[in-house]
Every structure is written in structure tokens, then in C-alpha cells.
N, C-alpha and C positions, 0 to 999 in steps of 0.2 A: 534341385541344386545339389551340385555333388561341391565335396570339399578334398582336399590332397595334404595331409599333412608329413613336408618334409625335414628331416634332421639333417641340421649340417654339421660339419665338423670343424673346429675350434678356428682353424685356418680358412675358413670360408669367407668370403667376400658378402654378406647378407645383406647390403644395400645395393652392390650390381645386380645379387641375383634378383631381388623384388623387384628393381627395375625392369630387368628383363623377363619377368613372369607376369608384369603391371601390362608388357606390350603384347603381350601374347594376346592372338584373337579368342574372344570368351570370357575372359578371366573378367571377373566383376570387383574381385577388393585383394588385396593383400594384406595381410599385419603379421608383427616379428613379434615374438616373444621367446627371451632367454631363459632356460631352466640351467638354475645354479646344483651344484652338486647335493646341497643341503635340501634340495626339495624333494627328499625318501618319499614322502607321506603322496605327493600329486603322485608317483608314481605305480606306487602298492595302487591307490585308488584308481588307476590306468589300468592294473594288471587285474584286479578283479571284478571291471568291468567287460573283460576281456570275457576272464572266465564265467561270466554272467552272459557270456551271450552264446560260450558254449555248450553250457550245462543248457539253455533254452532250444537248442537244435535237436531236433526228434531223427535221430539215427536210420529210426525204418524209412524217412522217403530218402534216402541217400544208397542209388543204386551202386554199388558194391561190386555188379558183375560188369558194370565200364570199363574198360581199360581206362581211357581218361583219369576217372575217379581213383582207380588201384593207384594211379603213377600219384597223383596227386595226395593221397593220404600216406603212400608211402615215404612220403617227404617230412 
């Protein structure tokens, strides 16, 4: 199961979009949740799981001489 999580912005419509992401062929569930400005704390803990998944990445099998990879690292 893969999961997509989207941000919308403040003007967003968040009940048409469910709706129309609820009809889309595949989609198995939908649910909304608001994050208030006050929730610093979920967020730090967002950002250093982040970086917990980079510091886990072993750099040597990440070919280097791809062009692919150069374009994309160089981002």
C-alpha cells in the first residue's frame, strides 16, 4: 500500500478535493487533518524523521557516475 500525503493551501476546497480523490480508481480511504500553526513540536518530529532516514542511506551504492543521479543530487 503506498500512501500520498498532500498539503493544501488555506483557500483549498478540502471536501471537494476528498471527494474527488474518494472517486479516483484505487484509492481505498481518505481522511483530513488540519495542522494548526501552534503544532512546532509534530513538525521538528516530521523533520528529524526525515533526517533519520537520511543519515540511514549508505552513500557508496548511490552511483555517482549517472548522469540521472548528478542531475538529481544536484537539486
Amino acid at each position: 500500500m503506498t500512501q500520498i500525503l498532500v498539503t493544501l493551501d488555506n483557500n483549498a476546497d478540502a471536501s471537494l478535493l476528498r471527494r474527488m480523490i474518494e472517486n479516483m480508481k484505487g484509492v481505498l480511504a481518505t481522511s483530513v487533518q488540519s495542522i494548526k500553526k501552534g503544532e512546532k513540536e509534530d513538525t521538528e518530529e516530521w523533520i528529524n524523521n526525515l533526517h533519520a532516514i537520511k543519515r540511514s542511506i549508505n552513500p557508496d551504492l548511490i552511483d555517482m557516475s549517472d548522469e540521472r543521479t548528478k542531475y538529481i543530487m544536484s537539486k
